[in-house]
VOTIVO-318315 format. One record per residue (C-alpha): residue number from 1; residue in one letter; x, z, y. Coordinates in steps of 0.25 Angstrom, whole numbers, plus 2048, in hexadecimal, padded with zeros to 3 digits. Layout:
residues N
SITE   num   residuo   east    up   north
SITE   NUM         A      X     Z       Y
...
***
This chain:
residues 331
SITE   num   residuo   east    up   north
SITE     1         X    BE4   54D     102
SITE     2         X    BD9   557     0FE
SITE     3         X    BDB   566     102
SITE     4         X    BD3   572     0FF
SITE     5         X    BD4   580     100
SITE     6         X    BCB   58C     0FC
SITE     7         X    BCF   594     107
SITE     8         X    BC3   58F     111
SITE     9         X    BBA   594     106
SITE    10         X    BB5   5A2     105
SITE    11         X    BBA   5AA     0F9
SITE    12         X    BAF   5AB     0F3
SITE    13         X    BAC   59B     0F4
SITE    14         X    BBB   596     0F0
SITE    15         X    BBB   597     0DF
SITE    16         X    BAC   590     0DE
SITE    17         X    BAF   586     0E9
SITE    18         X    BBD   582     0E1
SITE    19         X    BB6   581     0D5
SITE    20         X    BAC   578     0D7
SITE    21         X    BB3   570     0E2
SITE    22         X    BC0   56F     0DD
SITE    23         X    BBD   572     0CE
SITE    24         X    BB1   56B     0C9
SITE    25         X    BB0   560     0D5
SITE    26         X    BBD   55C     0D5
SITE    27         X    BC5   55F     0C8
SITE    28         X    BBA   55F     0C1
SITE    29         X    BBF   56E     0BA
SITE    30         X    BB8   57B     0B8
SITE    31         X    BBF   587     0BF
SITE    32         X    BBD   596     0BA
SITE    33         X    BC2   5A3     0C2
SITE    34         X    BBD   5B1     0C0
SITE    35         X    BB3   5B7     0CC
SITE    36         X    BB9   5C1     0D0
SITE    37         X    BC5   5BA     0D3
SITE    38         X    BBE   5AE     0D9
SITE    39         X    BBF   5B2     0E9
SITE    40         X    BCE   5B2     0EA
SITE    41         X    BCE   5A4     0E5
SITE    42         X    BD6   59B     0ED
SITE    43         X    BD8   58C     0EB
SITE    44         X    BDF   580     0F3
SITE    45         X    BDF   571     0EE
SITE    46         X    BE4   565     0F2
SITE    47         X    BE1   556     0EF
SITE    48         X    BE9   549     0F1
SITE    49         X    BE8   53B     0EC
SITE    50         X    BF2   535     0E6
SITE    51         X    BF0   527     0E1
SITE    52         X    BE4   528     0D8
SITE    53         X    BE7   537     0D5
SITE    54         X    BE3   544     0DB
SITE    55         X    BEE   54F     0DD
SITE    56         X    BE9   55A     0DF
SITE    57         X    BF0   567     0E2
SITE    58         X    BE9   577     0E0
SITE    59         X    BED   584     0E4
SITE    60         X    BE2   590     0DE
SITE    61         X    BE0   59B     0D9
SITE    62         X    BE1   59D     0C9
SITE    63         X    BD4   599     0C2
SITE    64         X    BD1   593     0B5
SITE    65         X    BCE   584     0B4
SITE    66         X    BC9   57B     0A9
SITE    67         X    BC4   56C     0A7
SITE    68         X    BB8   56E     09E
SITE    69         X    BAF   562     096
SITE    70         X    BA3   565     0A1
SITE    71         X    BAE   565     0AC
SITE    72         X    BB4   557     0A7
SITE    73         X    BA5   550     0A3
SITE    74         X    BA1   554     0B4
SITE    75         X    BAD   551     0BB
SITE    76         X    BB5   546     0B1
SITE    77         X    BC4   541     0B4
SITE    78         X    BCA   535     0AE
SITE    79         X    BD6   539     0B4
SITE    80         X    BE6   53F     0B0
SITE    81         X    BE7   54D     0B5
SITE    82         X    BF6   553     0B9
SITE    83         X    BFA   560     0BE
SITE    84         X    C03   56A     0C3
SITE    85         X    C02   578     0BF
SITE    86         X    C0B   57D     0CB
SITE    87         X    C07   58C     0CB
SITE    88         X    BFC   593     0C1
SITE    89         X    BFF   593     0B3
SITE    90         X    BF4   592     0A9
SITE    91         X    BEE   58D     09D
SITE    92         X    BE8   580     09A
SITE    93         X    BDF   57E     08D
SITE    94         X    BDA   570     08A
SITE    95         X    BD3   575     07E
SITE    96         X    BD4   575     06F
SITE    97         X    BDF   582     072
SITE    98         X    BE8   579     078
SITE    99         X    BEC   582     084
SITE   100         X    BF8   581     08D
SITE   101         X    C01   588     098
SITE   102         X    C05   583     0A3
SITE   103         X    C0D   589     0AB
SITE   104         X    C11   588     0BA
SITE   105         X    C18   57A     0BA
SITE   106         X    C10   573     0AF
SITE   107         X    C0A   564     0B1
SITE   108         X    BFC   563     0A9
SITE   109         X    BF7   553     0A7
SITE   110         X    BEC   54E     09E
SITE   111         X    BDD   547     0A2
SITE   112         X    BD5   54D     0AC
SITE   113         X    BC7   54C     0A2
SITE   114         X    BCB   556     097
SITE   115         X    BC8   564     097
SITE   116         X    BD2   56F     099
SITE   117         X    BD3   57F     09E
SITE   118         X    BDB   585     0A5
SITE   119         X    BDE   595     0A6
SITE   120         X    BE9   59A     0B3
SITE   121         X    BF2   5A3     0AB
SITE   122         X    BF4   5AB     0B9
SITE   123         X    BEB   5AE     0C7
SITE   124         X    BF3   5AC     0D1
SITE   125         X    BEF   59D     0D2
SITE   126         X    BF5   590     0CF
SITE   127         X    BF9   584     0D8
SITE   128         X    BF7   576     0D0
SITE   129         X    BF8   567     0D3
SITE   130         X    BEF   55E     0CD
SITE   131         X    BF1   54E     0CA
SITE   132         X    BE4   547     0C5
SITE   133         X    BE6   538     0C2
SITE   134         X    BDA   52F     0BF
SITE   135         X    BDD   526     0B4
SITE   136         X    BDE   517     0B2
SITE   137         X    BE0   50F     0A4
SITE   138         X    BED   50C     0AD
SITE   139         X    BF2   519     0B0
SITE   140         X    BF3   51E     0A1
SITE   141         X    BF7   510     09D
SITE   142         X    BEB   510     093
SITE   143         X    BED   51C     08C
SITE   144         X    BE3   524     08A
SITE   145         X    BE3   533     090
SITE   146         X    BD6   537     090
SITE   147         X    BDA   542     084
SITE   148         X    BE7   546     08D
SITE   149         X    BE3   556     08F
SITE   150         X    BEB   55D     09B
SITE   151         X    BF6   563     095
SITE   152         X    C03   568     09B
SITE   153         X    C10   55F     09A
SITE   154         X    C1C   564     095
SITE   155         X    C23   56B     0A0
SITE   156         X    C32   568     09B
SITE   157         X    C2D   55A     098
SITE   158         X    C35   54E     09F
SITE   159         X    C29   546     0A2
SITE   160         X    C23   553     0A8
SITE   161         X    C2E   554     0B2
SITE   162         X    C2B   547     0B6
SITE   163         X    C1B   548     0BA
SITE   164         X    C1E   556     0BF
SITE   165         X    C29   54F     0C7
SITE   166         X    C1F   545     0CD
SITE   167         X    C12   54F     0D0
SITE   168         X    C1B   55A     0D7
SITE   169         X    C1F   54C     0DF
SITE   170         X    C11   548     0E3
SITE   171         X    C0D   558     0E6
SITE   172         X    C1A   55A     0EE
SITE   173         X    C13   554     0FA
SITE   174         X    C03   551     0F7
SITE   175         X    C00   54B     104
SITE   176         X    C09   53D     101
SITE   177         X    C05   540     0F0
SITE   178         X    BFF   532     0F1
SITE   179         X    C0F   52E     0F2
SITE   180         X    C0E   52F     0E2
SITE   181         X    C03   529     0DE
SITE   182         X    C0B   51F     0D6
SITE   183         X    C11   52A     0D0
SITE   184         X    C03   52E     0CA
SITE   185         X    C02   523     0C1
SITE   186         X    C10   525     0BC
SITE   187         X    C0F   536     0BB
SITE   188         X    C01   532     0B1
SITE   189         X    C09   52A     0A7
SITE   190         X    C15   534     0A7
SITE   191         X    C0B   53F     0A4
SITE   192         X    C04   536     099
SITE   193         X    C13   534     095
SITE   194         X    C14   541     093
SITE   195         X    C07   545     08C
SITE   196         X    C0C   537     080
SITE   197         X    C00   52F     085
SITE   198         X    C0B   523     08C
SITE   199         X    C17   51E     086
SITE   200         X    C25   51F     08D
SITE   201         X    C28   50F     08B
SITE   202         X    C1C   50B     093
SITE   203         X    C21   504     0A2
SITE   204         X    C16   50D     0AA
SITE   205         X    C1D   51B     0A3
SITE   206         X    C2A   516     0A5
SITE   207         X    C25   515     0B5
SITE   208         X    C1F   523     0B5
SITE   209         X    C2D   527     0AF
SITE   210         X    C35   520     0B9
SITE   211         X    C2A   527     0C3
SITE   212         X    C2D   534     0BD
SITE   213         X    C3A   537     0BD
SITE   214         X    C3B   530     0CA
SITE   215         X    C33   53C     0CF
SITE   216         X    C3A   546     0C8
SITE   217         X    C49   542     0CB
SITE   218         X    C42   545     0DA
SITE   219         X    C3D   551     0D6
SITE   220         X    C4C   555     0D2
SITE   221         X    C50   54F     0E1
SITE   222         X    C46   558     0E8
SITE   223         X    C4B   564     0E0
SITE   224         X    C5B   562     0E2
SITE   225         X    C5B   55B     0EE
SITE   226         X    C62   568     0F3
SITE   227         X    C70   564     0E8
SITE   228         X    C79   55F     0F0
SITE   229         X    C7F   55A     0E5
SITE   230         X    C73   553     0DE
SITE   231         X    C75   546     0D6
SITE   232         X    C6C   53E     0CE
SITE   233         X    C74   542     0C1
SITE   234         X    C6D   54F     0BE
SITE   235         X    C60   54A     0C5
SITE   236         X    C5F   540     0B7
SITE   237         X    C66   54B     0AF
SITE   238         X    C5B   554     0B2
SITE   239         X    C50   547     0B0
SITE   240         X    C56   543     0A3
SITE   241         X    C59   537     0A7
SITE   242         X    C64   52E     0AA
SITE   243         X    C6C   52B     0B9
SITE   244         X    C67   51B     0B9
SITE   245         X    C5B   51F     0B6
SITE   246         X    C59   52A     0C1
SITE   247         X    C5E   521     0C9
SITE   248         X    C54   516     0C6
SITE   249         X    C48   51F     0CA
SITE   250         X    C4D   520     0D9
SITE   251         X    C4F   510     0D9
SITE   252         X    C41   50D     0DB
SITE   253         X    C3F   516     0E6
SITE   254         X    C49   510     0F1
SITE   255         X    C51   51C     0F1
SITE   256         X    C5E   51F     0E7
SITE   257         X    C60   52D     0E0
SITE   258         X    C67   533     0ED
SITE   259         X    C5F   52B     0F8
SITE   260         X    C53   532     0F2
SITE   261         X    C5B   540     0F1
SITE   262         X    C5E   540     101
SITE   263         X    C51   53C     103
SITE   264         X    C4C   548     0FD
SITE   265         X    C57   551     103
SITE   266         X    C53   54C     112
SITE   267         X    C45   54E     110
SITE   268         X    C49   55C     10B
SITE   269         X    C52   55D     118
SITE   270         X    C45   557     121
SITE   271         X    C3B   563     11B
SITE   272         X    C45   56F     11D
SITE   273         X    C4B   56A     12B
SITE   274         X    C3B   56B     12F
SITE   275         X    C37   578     126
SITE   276         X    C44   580     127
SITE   277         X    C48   580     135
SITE   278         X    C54   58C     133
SITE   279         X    C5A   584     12A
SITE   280         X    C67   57D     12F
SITE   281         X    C66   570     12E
SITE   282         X    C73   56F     124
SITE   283         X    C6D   57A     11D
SITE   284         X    C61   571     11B
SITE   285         X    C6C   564     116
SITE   286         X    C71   56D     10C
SITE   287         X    C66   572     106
SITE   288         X    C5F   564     104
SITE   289         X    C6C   55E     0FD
SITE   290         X    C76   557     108
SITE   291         X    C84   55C     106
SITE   292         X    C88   556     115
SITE   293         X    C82   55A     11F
SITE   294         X    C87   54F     126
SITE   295         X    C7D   545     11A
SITE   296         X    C71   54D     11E
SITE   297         X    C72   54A     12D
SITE   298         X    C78   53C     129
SITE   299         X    C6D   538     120
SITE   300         X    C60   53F     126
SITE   301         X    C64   53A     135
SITE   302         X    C65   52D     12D
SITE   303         X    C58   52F     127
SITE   304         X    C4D   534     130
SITE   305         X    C55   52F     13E
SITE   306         X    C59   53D     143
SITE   307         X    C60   54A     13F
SITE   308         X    C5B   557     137
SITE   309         X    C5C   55E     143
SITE   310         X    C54   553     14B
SITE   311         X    C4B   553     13F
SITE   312         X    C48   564     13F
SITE   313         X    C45   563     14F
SITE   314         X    C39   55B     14B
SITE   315         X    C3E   54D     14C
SITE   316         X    C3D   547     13C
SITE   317         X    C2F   544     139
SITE   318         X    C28   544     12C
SITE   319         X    C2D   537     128
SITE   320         X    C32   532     119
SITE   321         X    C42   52F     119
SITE   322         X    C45   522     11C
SITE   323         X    C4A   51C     10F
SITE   324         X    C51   510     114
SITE   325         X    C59   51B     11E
SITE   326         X    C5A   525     110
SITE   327         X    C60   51A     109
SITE   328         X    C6B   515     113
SITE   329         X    C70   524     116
SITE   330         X    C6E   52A     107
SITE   331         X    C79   521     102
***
């Protein structure tokens, strides 16, 4: 992973440095910011690869961005951009007055090699993940997508949920991102899915589909782990799609619909057993979900060879659950 921070650069340094380092040299953009406002920037970025892509992950101060024709001609990119606007609304013009919000939240996809402009609607700065994925005649099964300008997806769209499903995954931890570079492949085609340039029918979408939900049915996991009472019934309810089929996505993984739920609650239990050393240690198997305390020592002991309270003096080290163990007790 790639790392960098404007904090070892004087003030007076940091705004042109991050513009011609991490602007025009690596993302090929021109940045704008008034002078006077130029020595309190402050910027922090992160690069990992995952498969063929870059993720990239930025935290800055607010500044006006845009991709011009000069831009694109020095530093060209035959590649598929995704992003995450996770703070720092604003405005994006891809020209012709076609000009768009997006807000906190919003996913922006197109290719990386036309022009755009984007204006921060606030100062306060904006914190923003960045997936760039060369393409392949592959990739975009022969479509083309070279006229595909970054707009933002619909937010209450179903296909949406399921790539925002599948980048908050592979951001969750960026040190292991390259656990999903499978999943890039899948998480272009869904977005071309979305944008009309693939067809639903077609065996590879079908895939990314299968891929999608997959993700976001473990999004729904994460989220509710706490429920005691949580079933798969309003986790496809809440996906639109049927129990079987729910079902069917965690076939392929090794672990059923539960199996994969107290996996998530023990790794939940694991992070706050080390991070919250006042809390009880039933306090703790409540909060992640067990309704018996006598379950939670029962299937941890089972699972990592020692109790929780073995585990917060130091004992458990930072190893993955032991499926086959998981898969005997979570019965």
């Amino acid at each position: 992973m790639l790392t960098f921070s404007t904090d070892a650069i004087r003030p007076e340094d940091r705004f042109d440095h991050w513009c011609e380092v991490r602007g025009k040299a690596l993302f090929g953009v021109t940045i704008e910011l008034e002078r006077e406002r130029r020595p309190d920037f402050r910027g922090r970025f992160s690069a990992t690869q995952v498969g063929n892509a870059v993720l990239a992950e930025m935290h800055a101060s607010s500044y006006r961005v845009s991709r011009t024709s000069t831009d694109i001609a020095r530093v060209p990119s035959n590649s598929m951009h995704l992003a995450w606007q996770v703070r720092g609304p604003g405005h994006l013009n891809i020209g012709r007055d076609r000009i768009q919000h997006v807000r906190n939240g919003d996913l922006v996809f197109g290719h990386s090699n036309l022009p755009f402009a984007s204006t921060p609607d606030r100062s306060d700065g904006f914190h923003f993940y960045s997936l760039k994925i060369p393409v392949t005649t592959d990739l975009v099964l022969g479509t083309r997508i070279e006229d595909v300008p970054p707009v933002t997806l619909a937010r209450d769209a179903g296909l949406t949920r399921l790539l925002g499903a599948m980048l908050r995954a592979m951001t969750r931890e960026p040190a292991q991102a390259e656990r999903f570079a499978g999943d890039v492949t899948h998480m272009v085609r869904l977005a071309l899915l979305a944008r009309g340039r693939l067809r639903p029918r077609q065996d590879e979408v079908r895939a990314a589909l299968h891929a999608g939900y997959l993700h976001a049915a473990r999004e729904i996991l994460l989220r509710d782990l706490h429920r005691p009472t949580l079933s798969p019934a309003p986790v496809a309810a809440e996906l639109g799609i049927s129990l079987r089929q729910l079902h069917a996505l965690f076939e392929p993984t090794g672990l059923s619909f539960a199996r994969t739920l107290t996996a998530a609650r023990l790794k939940e239990a694991r992070r706050l057993l080390n991070t919250m050393q006042e809390r009880g240690i039933d306090e703790i198997a409540f909060a992640c979900g067990f309704d018996s305390i006598a379950t939670f020592y029962r299937v941890f002991r089972a699972t990592y060879g020692m109790t929780p309270g073995e585990a917060r003096r130091g004992q458990l080290e930072d190893a993955p659950a032991n499926p086959a163990k998981l898969a005997a007790t979570a019965r």
